[in-house]
ZANUSE-626703 format. One line per field, with one value per atom (N, C-alpha, C): residue number from 1; residue in three letters; x, y, z. Coordinates in nm, 2 decimals. Each point is the difference from the previous one (the first is absolute). Layout:
BEGIN
num = c(NUM:...)
residu = c(ALA:...)
X = c(X:...)
Y = c(Y:...)
Z = c(Z:...)
END
This chain:
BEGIN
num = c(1:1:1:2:2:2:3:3:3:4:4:4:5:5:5:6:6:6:7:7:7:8:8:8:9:9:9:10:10:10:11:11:11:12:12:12:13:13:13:14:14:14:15:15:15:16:16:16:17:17:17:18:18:18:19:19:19:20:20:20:21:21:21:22:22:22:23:23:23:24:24:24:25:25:25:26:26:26:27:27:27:28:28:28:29:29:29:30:30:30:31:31:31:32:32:32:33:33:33:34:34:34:35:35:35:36:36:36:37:37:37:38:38:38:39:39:39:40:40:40:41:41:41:42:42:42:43:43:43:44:44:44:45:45:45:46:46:46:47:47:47:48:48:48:49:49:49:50:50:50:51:51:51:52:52:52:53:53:53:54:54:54:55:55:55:56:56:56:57:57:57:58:58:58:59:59:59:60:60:60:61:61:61:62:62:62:63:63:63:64:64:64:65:65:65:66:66:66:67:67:67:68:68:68:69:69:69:70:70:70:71:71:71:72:72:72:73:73:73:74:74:74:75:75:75:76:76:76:77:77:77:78:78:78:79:79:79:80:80:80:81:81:81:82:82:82:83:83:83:84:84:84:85:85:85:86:86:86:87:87:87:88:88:88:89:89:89:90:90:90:91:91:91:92:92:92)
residu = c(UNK:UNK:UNK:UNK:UNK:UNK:UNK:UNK:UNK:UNK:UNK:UNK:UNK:UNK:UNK:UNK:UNK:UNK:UNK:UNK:UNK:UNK:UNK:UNK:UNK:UNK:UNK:UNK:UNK:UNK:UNK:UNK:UNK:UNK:UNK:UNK:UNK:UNK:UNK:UNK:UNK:UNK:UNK:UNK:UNK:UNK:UNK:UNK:UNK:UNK:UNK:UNK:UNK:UNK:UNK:UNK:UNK:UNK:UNK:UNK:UNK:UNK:UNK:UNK:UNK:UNK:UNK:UNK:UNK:UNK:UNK:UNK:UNK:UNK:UNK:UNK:UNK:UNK:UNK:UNK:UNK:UNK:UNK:UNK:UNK:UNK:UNK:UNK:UNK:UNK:UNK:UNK:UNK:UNK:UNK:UNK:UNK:UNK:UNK:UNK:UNK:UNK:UNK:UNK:UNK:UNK:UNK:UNK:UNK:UNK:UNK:UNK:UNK:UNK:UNK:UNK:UNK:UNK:UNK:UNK:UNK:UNK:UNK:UNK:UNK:UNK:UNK:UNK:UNK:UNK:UNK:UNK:UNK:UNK:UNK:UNK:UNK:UNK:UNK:UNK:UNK:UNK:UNK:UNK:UNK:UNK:UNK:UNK:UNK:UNK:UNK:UNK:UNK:UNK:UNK:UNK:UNK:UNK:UNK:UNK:UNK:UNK:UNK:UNK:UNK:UNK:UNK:UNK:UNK:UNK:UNK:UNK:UNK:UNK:UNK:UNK:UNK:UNK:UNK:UNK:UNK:UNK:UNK:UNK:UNK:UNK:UNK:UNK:UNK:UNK:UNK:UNK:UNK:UNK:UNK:UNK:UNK:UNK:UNK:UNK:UNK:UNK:UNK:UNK:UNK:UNK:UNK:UNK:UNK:UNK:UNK:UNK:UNK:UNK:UNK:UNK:UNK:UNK:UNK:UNK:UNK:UNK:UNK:UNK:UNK:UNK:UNK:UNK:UNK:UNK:UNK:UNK:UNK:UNK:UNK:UNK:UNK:UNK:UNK:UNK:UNK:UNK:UNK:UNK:UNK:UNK:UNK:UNK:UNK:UNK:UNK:UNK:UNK:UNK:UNK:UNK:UNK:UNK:UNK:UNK:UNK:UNK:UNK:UNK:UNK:UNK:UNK:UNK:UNK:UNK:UNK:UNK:UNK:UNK:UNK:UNK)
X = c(12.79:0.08:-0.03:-0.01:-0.03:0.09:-0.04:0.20:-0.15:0.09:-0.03:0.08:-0.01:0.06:-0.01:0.10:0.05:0.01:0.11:0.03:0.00:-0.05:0.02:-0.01:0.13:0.03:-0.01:-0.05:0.02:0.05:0.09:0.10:0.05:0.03:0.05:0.13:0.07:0.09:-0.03:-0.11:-0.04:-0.13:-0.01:-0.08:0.08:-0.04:0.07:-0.12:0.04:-0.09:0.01:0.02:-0.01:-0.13:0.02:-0.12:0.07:-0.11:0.01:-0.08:0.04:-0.10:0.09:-0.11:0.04:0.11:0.10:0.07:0.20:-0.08:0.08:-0.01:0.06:0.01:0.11:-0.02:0.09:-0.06:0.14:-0.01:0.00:-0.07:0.04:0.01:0.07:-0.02:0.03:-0.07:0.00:0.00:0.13:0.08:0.06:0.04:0.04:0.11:0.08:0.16:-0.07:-0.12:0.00:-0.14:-0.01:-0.04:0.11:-0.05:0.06:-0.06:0.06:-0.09:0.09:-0.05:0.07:-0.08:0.02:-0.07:0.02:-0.04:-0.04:0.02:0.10:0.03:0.07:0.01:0.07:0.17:0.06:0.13:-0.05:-0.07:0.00:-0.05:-0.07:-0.07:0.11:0.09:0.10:0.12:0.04:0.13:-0.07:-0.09:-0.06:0.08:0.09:0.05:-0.02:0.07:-0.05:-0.13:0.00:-0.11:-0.11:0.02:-0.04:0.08:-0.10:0.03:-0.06:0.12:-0.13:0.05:-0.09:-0.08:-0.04:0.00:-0.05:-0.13:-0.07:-0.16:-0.08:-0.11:-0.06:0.01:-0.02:-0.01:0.12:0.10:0.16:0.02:-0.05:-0.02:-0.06:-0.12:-0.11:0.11:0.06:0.15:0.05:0.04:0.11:-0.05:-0.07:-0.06:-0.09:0.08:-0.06:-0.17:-0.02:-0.11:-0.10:-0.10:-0.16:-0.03:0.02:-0.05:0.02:0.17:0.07:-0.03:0.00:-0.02:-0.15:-0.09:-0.14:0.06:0.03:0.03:0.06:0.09:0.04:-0.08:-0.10:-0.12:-0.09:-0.04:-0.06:0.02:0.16:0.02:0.00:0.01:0.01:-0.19:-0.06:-0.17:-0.03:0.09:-0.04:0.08:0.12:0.03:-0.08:-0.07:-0.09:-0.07:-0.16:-0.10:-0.09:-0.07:-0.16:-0.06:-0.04:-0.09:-0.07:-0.10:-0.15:-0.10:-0.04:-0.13:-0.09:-0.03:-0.10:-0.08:-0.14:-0.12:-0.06:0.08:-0.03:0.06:0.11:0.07:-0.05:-0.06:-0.08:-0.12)
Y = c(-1.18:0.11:0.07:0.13:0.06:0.04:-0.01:0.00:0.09:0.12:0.09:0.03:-0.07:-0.03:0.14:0.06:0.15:-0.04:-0.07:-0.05:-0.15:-0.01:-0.14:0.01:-0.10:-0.01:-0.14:-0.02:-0.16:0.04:-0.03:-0.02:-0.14:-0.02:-0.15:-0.03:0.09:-0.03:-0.06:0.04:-0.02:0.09:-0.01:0.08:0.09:0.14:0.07:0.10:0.03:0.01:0.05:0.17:0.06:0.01:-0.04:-0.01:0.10:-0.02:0.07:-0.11:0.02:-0.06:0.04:0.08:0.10:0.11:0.01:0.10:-0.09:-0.10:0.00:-0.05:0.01:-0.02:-0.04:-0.06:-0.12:-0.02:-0.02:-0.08:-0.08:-0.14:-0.10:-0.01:-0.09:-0.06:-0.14:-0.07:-0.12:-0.01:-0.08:0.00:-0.11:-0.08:-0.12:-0.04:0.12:-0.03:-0.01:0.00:-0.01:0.12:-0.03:0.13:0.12:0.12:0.12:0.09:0.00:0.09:0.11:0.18:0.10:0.05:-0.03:0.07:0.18:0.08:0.13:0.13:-0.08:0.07:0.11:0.04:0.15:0.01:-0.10:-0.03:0.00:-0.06:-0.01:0.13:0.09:0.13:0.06:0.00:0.12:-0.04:-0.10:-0.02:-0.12:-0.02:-0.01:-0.12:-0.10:-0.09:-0.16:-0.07:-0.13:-0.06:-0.14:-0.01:-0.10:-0.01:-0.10:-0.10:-0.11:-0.15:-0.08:-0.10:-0.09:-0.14:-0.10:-0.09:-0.07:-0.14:-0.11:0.01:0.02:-0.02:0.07:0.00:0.11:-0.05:-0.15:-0.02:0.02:0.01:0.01:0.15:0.07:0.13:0.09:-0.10:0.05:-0.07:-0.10:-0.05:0.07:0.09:0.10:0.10:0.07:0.12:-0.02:0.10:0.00:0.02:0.14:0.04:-0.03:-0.01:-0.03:0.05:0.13:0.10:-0.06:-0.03:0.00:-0.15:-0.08:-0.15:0.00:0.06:0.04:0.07:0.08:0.09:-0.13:-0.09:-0.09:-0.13:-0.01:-0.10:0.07:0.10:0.09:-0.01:0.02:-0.02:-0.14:-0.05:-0.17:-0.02:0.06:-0.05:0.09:0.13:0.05:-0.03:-0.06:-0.11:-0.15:-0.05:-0.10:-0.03:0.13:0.03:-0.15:-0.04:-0.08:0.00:-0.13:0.03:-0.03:0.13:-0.01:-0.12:-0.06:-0.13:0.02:0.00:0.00:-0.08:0.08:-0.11:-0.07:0.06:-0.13:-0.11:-0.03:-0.12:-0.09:0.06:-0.04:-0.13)
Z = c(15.30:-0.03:-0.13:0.00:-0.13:-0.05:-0.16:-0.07:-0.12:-0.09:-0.02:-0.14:-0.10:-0.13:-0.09:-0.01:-0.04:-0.15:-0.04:-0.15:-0.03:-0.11:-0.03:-0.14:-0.05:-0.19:-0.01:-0.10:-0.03:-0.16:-0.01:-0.15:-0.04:-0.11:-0.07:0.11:0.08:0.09:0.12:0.06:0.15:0.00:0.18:0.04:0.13:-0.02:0.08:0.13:0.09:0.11:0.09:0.00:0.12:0.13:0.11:0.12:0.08:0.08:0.18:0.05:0.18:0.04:0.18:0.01:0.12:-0.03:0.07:-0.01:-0.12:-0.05:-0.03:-0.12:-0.15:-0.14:-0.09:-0.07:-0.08:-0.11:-0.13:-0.07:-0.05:-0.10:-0.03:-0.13:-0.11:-0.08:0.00:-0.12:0.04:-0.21:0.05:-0.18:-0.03:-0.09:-0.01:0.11:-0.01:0.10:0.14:0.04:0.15:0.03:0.14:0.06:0.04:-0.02:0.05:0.07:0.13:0.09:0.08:0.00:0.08:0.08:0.10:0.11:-0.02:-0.03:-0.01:0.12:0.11:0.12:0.01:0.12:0.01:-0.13:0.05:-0.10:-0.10:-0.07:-0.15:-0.07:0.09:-0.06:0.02:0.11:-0.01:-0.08:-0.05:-0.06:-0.16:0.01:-0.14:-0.07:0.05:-0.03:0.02:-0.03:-0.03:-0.02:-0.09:-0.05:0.07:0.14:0.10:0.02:0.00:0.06:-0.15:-0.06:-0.07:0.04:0.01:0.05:-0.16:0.09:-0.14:-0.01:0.11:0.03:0.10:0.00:0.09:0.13:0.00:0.16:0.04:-0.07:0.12:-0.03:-0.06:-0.01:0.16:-0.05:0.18:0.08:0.00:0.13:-0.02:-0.05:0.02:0.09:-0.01:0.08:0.13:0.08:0.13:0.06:-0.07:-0.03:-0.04:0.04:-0.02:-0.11:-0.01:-0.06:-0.16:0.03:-0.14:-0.05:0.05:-0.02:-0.07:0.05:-0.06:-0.12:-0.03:-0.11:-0.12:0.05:-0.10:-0.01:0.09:-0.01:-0.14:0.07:-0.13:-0.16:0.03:-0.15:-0.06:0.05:-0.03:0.01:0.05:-0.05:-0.15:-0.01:-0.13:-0.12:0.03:-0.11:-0.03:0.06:-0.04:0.10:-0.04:0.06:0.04:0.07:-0.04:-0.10:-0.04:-0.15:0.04:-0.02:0.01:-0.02:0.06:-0.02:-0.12:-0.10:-0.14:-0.01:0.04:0.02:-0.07:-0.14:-0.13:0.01:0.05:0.06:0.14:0.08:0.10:-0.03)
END
Protein backbone atom coordinates (compact mmCIF):
# COMPACT_ATOMS: atom_id res chain seq x y z
CA UNK A 1 0.00 0.00 0.00
CA UNK A 2 1.29 3.37 -0.78
CA UNK A 3 1.08 5.92 1.97
CA UNK A 4 2.22 9.52 0.64
CA UNK A 5 3.68 11.59 3.66
CA UNK A 6 2.39 15.39 3.11
CA UNK A 7 3.88 16.74 6.71
CA UNK A 8 6.07 15.56 9.14
CA UNK A 9 7.60 17.50 12.42
CA UNK A 10 9.78 15.97 14.75
CA UNK A 11 9.96 18.53 17.91
CA UNK A 12 11.29 17.90 21.63
CA UNK A 13 7.37 16.93 21.99
CA UNK A 14 6.87 14.17 19.54
CA UNK A 15 6.60 13.47 16.06
CA UNK A 16 3.65 14.70 14.11
CA UNK A 17 2.51 13.21 10.56
CA UNK A 18 0.15 13.99 8.08
CA UNK A 19 -0.12 10.87 5.16
CA UNK A 20 -2.46 9.79 2.45
CA UNK A 21 -2.58 6.58 1.12
CA UNK A 22 -5.32 6.28 -1.51
CA UNK A 23 -8.24 8.28 -1.11
CA UNK A 24 -7.89 8.61 2.22
CA UNK A 25 -5.69 10.92 4.93
CA UNK A 26 -4.80 11.23 8.61
CA UNK A 27 -3.10 12.42 11.21
CA UNK A 28 -0.75 11.21 13.73
CA UNK A 29 1.24 12.20 16.59
CA UNK A 30 3.08 10.20 18.70
CA UNK A 31 3.85 12.21 22.19
CA UNK A 32 4.66 11.04 25.56
CA UNK A 33 0.73 10.89 26.59
CA UNK A 34 0.13 8.18 23.90
CA UNK A 35 -0.59 7.93 20.33
CA UNK A 36 -2.96 10.38 18.58
CA UNK A 37 -4.63 9.61 15.54
CA UNK A 38 -7.68 11.80 13.23
CA UNK A 39 -8.78 10.24 10.50
CA UNK A 40 -9.18 13.38 8.08
CA UNK A 41 -12.78 12.39 6.61
CA UNK A 42 -15.70 13.92 5.17
CA UNK A 43 -16.81 14.97 9.04
CA UNK A 44 -13.77 16.32 10.18
CA UNK A 45 -13.30 18.73 7.07
CA UNK A 46 -16.81 19.92 7.38
CA UNK A 47 -17.25 20.57 11.08
CA UNK A 48 -13.38 20.87 11.96
CA UNK A 49 -13.75 19.35 15.46
CA UNK A 50 -12.38 16.95 17.80
CA UNK A 51 -8.88 15.94 18.24
CA UNK A 52 -9.17 12.15 17.16
CA UNK A 53 -8.64 9.05 19.02
CA UNK A 54 -5.55 8.70 21.50
CA UNK A 55 -4.23 5.35 22.26
CA UNK A 56 -1.26 4.19 24.52
CA UNK A 57 0.54 2.56 21.53
CA UNK A 58 0.65 2.21 17.93
CA UNK A 59 -0.33 -1.35 17.77
CA UNK A 60 -3.73 -0.80 19.54
CA UNK A 61 -3.91 2.28 17.60
CA UNK A 62 -3.63 0.15 14.11
CA UNK A 63 -6.54 -2.15 16.59
CA UNK A 64 -8.58 0.49 16.54
CA UNK A 65 -9.09 1.23 12.82
CA UNK A 66 -10.86 -0.54 10.34
CA UNK A 67 -9.05 0.58 7.36
CA UNK A 68 -6.16 -0.65 5.61
CA UNK A 69 -5.51 2.54 4.37
CA UNK A 70 -5.43 4.14 7.84
CA UNK A 71 -3.76 1.34 9.85
CA UNK A 72 -0.81 1.71 7.17
CA UNK A 73 -0.89 5.49 7.83
CA UNK A 74 -0.29 4.74 11.70
CA UNK A 75 2.27 1.88 10.78
CA UNK A 76 3.98 4.64 8.93
CA UNK A 77 4.30 6.80 11.60
CA UNK A 78 5.57 4.39 14.11
CA UNK A 79 8.52 3.41 11.41
CA UNK A 80 9.30 7.29 11.22
CA UNK A 81 9.47 7.63 14.90
CA UNK A 82 12.21 4.91 15.23
CA UNK A 83 13.52 4.44 11.75
CA UNK A 84 16.24 1.26 10.97
CA UNK A 85 19.74 2.08 11.65
CA UNK A 86 21.67 1.82 8.90
CA UNK A 87 24.46 -1.16 8.87
CA UNK A 88 28.21 0.85 9.06
CA UNK A 89 30.66 -1.01 7.26
CA UNK A 90 33.30 0.14 9.66
CA UNK A 91 31.58 -2.06 12.16
CA UNK A 92 31.31 -5.06 9.91
Amino acid sequence: MDIIITQLLKADTGTYLTATSGKVSGFVSLTRQGVRVCCQNAAHRTWRTGAGKLFPTIAEAVAGYKSPAMKAIIRAAGDVESPVQPVSLANV
